[in-house]
C-alpha positions in Angstrom: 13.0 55.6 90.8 16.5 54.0 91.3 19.1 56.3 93.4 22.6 54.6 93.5 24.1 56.4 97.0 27.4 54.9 96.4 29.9 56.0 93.0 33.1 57.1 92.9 35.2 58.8 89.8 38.6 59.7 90.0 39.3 63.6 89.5 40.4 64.8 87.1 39.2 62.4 84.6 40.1 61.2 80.9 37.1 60.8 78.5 37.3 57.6 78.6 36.7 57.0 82.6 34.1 60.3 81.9 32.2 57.8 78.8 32.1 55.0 81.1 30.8 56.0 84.5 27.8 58.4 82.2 27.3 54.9 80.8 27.2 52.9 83.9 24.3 55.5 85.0 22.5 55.8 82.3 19.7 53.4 83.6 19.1 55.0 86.9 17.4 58.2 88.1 19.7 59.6 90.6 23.5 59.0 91.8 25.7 60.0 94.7 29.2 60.8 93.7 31.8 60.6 97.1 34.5 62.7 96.5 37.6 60.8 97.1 40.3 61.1 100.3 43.8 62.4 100.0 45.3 64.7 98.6 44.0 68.6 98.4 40.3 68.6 99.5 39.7 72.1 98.2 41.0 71.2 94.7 39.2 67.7 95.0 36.0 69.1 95.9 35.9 72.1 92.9 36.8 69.4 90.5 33.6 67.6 92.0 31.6 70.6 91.6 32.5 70.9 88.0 31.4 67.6 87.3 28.2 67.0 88.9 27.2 70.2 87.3 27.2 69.1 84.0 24.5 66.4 84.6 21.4 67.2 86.8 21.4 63.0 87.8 24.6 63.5 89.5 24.3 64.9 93.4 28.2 65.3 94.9 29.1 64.9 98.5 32.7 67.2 99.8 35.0 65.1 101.3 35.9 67.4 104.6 38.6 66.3 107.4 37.0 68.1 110.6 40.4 67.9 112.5 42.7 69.8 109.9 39.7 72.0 107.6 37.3 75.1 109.0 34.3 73.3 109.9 32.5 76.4 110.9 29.0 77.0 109.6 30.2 79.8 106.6 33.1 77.6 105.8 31.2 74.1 105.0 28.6 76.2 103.1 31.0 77.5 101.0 32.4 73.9 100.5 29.1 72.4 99.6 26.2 74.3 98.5 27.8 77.6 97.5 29.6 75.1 94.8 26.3 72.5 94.3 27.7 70.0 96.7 24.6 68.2 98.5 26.4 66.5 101.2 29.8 65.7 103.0 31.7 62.0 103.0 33.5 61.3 106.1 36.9 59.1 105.8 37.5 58.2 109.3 39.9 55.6 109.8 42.0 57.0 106.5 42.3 60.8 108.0 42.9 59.0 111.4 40.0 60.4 113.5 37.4 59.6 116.1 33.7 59.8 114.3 33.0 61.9 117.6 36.0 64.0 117.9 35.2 67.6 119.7 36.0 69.4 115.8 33.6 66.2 114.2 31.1 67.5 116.4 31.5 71.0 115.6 30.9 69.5 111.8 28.0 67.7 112.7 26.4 70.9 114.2 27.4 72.6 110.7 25.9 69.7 108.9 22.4 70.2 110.3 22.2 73.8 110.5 22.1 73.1 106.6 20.7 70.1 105.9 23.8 68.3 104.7 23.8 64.6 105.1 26.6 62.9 106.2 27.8 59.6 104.7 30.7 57.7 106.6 32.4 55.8 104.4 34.7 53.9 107.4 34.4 50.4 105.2 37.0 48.0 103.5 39.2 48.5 101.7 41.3 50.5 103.7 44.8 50.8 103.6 47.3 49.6 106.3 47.9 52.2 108.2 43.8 53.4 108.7 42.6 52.9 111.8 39.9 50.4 111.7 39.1 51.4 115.6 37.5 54.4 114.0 35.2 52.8 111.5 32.8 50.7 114.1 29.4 52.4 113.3 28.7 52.0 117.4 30.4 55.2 117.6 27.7 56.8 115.1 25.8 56.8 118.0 27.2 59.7 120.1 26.8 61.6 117.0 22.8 60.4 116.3 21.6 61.2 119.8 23.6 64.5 119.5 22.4 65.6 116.3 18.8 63.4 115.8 17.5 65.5 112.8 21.3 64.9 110.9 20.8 62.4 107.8 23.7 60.0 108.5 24.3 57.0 105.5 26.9 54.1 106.8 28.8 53.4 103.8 29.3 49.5 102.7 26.8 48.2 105.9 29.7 49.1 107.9 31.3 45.9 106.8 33.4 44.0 108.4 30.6 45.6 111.7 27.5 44.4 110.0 25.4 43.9 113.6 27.2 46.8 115.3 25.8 49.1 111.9 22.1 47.2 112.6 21.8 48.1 116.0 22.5 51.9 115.5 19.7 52.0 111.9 17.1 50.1 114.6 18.0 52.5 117.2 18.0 56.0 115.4 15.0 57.3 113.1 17.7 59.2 110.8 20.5 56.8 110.4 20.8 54.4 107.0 22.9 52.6 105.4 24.2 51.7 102.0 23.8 48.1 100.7 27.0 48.5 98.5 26.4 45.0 96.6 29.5 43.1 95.0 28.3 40.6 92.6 30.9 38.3 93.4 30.1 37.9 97.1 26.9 36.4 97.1 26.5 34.9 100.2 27.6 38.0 102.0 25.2 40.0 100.2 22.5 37.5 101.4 23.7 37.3 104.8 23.6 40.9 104.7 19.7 41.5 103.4 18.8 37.8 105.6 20.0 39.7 108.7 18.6 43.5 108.2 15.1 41.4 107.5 15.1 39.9 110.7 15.8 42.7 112.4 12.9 44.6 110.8 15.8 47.5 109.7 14.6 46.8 105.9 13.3 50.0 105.6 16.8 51.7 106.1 18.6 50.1 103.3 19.8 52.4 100.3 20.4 50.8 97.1 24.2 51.3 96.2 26.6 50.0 93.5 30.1 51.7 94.6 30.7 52.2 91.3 33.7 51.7 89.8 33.8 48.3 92.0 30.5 47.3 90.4 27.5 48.9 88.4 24.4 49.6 89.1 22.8 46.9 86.5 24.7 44.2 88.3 24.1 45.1 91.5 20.1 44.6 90.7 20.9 41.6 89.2 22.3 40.3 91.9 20.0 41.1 94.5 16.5 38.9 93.9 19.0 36.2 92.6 20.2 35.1 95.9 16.6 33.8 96.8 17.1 31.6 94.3 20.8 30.0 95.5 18.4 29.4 98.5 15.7 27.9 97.0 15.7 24.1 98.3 18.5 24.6 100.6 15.8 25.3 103.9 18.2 28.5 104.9 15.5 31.8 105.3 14.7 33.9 102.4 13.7 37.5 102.1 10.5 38.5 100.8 11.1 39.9 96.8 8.8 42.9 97.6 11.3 44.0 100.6 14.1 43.4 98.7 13.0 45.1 95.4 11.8 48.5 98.4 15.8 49.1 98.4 16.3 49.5 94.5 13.2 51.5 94.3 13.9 53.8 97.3 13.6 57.3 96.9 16.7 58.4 98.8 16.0 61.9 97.3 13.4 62.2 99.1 14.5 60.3 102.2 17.6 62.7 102.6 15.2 65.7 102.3 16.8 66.3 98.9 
């Protein structure tokens, strides 16, 4: 089984954008589809619920602002699973709020009554006027040893906090993150994987594209390659049975899905 945690697709969407991300899926078993920030939430997240609906590999995630939307328990479930949404995505430095804001919390709380996961996706690229302060995963942790049975996925590693986001998936039984790979950064893919190895956090990687930036196919590529840009070079390598554990992952399962 291969479960990609990380697509996006622009709502609405021409046929052609349609064509190509059905294409760019075709290979895998399972993928997460982030609804996208801006804009009307309620409209973005119908349009969502539309799509995914229309293919049974497709599992959609509501993008919610706690601060400004109803985050009591009725309200989310009629935002996600009353319209086949499986999860929320967070946007925290974009809708300028603290991961642990009093309303977040009240979310969070929401979240777990139903078993939503939560997926932060506080990474680059963020426009100018985000505030980055708000994407360190350290402040995950108020929210893990509040809520310990919430799923939480870090988006991206966390990047540019790659050993702030490895300290809080060591510390906390229910916290992951996505390894969004970009085949075109290969050495921070491998400095990535190099360091989750040594700190035994291997086992909390989920396979990710963050499709459009990249596909699936690629992403796989790229991942056993980089032992081979080691090979002769005496840096550390990762084991190609850990490495190939995050592409075969079952995050379904994993997420209580």
């Amino acid at each position: 089984m291969i479960v990609d945690c990380h697509t996006h697709i622009n709502l609405p969407a021409d046929n052609s954008e349609i064509a190509k991300y059905a294409q760019a899926c075709e290979q895998i078993s399972a993928c997460f589809v982030l609804a996208l920030p801006g804009g009307d939430r309620a409209k973005t997240n119908s349009l969502l619920s539309d799509y995914v609906a229309k293919n049974d590999k497709l599992v959609g995630f509501a993008t919610i602002d706690p601060v400004q939307d109803d985050v009591s328990v009725g309200e989310i479930e009629s935002a996600t699973l009353k319209q086949g949404l499986k999860g929320i995505v967070l946007y925290c430095p974009e809708d300028n709020f603290h991961p642990a804001h009093s309303s977040a919390m009240l979310l969070y709380e929401a979240a777990s009554k139903l078993s939503l996961p939560v997926f932060f996706h506080n990474s680059a690229p963020l426009p100018a006027d985000a505030v980055l302060y708000y994407a360190q995963p350290y402040l995950l942790d108020e929210i893990a040893r509040t809520f310990p049975e919430l799923k939480i996925i870090v988006g991206r590693m966390g990047l540019p906090f790659i050993h702030q986001t490895l300290a809080v998936l060591a510390k906390h039984e229910n916290v992951y993150a996505d390894l969004a790979v970009d085949p075109n950064k290969i050495w921070q893919v491998y400095n990535i994987v190099a360091n989750a190895y040594e700190a035994g956090v291997m086992d909390k990687l989920l396979f990710g594209s963050g499709l459009p930036v990249a596909t699936a196919s690629s992403c796989i590529e790229t991942l056993p390659g980089f032992n081979k840009l080691m090979a002769g070079s005496f840096l550390p390598t990762v084991p190609r049975e850990s490495i190939r554990s995050i592409v075969e992952r079952n995050t379904l399962s994993l997420l209580g899905f």
